[in-house]
Structures are given as structure tokens and as C-alpha cells.
C-alpha positions in Angstrom: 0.0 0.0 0.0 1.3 3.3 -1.0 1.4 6.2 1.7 -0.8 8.2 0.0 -3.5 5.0 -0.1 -2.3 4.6 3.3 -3.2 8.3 5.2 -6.8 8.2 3.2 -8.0 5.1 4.0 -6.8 6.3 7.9 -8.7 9.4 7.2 -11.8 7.9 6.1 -11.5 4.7 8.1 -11.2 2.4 5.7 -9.0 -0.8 5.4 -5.4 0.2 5.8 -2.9 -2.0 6.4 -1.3 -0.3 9.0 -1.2 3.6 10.4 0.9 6.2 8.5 3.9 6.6 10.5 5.8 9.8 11.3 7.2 11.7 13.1 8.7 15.3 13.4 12.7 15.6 14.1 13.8 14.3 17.0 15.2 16.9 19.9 19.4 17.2 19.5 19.6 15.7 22.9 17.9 12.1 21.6 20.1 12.6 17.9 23.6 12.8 20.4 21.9 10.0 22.2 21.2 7.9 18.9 24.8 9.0 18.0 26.8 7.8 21.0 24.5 4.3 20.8 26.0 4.2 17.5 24.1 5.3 15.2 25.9 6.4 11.7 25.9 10.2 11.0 24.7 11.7 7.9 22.2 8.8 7.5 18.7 9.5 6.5 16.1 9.0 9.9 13.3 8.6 7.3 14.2 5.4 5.4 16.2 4.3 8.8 13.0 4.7 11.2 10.4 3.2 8.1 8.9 6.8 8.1 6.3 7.0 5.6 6.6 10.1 2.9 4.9 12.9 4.2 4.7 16.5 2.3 4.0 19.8 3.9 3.1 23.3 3.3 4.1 26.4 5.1 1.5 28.7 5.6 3.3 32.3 6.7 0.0 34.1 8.2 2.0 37.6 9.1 0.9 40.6 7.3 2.8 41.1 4.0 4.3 43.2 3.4 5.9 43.4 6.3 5.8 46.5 8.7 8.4 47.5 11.5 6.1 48.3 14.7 6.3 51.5 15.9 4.4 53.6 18.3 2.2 56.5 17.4 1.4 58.2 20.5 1.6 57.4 24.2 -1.4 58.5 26.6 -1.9 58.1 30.4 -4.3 55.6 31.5 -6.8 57.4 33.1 -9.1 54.0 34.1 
């Protein structure tokens, strides 16, 4: 099953064979730990850890343009 089949069958609770599986980076802390247990450097953690492909979009929902803040006018508060 592809991971694409995979995540909609999930989504609409159909017959998958398994849950999609992943993950987000692991902390630097558990990387130096994998490291020191010997894990090899520069290796990929998705096709070691079975990850299945997963795509992403960044959604940036700051104005644009951008602005640099800056006050107008200072008042007392006179609540």
C-alpha cells in the first residue's frame, strides 16, 4: 500500500494495512543519544526509522508586506 493509499484510507476509516507513520525531528539531545548508541551520522532518519513520505506546506500568516512596529502616541491611563 502506497502512503498516499495509506493516510486516506486512515482518514476515512477504511481498510489500511497499517497507520501512517511519522514523526517530526527528533530533539538534539535524543540525535547525540542515537549517535553515541551508534548510530551512523549523515544517515537518512526517514528510510532508517520506516517513516512514511509525508509533504507539507508552510502557511506564513503575518501581514505582507511586512511592517516595522512602531508607536504613534503614548497616553496616560486614566481607568
Amino acid at each position: 500500500m502506497t502512503p498516499k493509499r495509506r493516510y486516506l484510507e486512515t482518514i476515512h476509516f477504511g481498510k489500511s494495512d497499517r497507520i501512517p507513520y511519522r514523526f517530526s525531528h527528533p530533539r538534539e539531545s535524543t540525535l547525540s543519544a542515537w549517535y553515541y548508541q551508534g548510530l551512523r551520522k549523515g544517515i537518512n532518519l526517514e528510510e532508517a526509522m520506516g517513516y512514511d513520505h509525508w509533504e507539507s506546506i508552510s502557511i506564513d500568516f503575518l501581514p505582507l508586506p511586512r511592517f516595522e512596529e512602531a508607536t504613534l502616541e503614548e497616553c496616560e491611563n486614566k481607568g
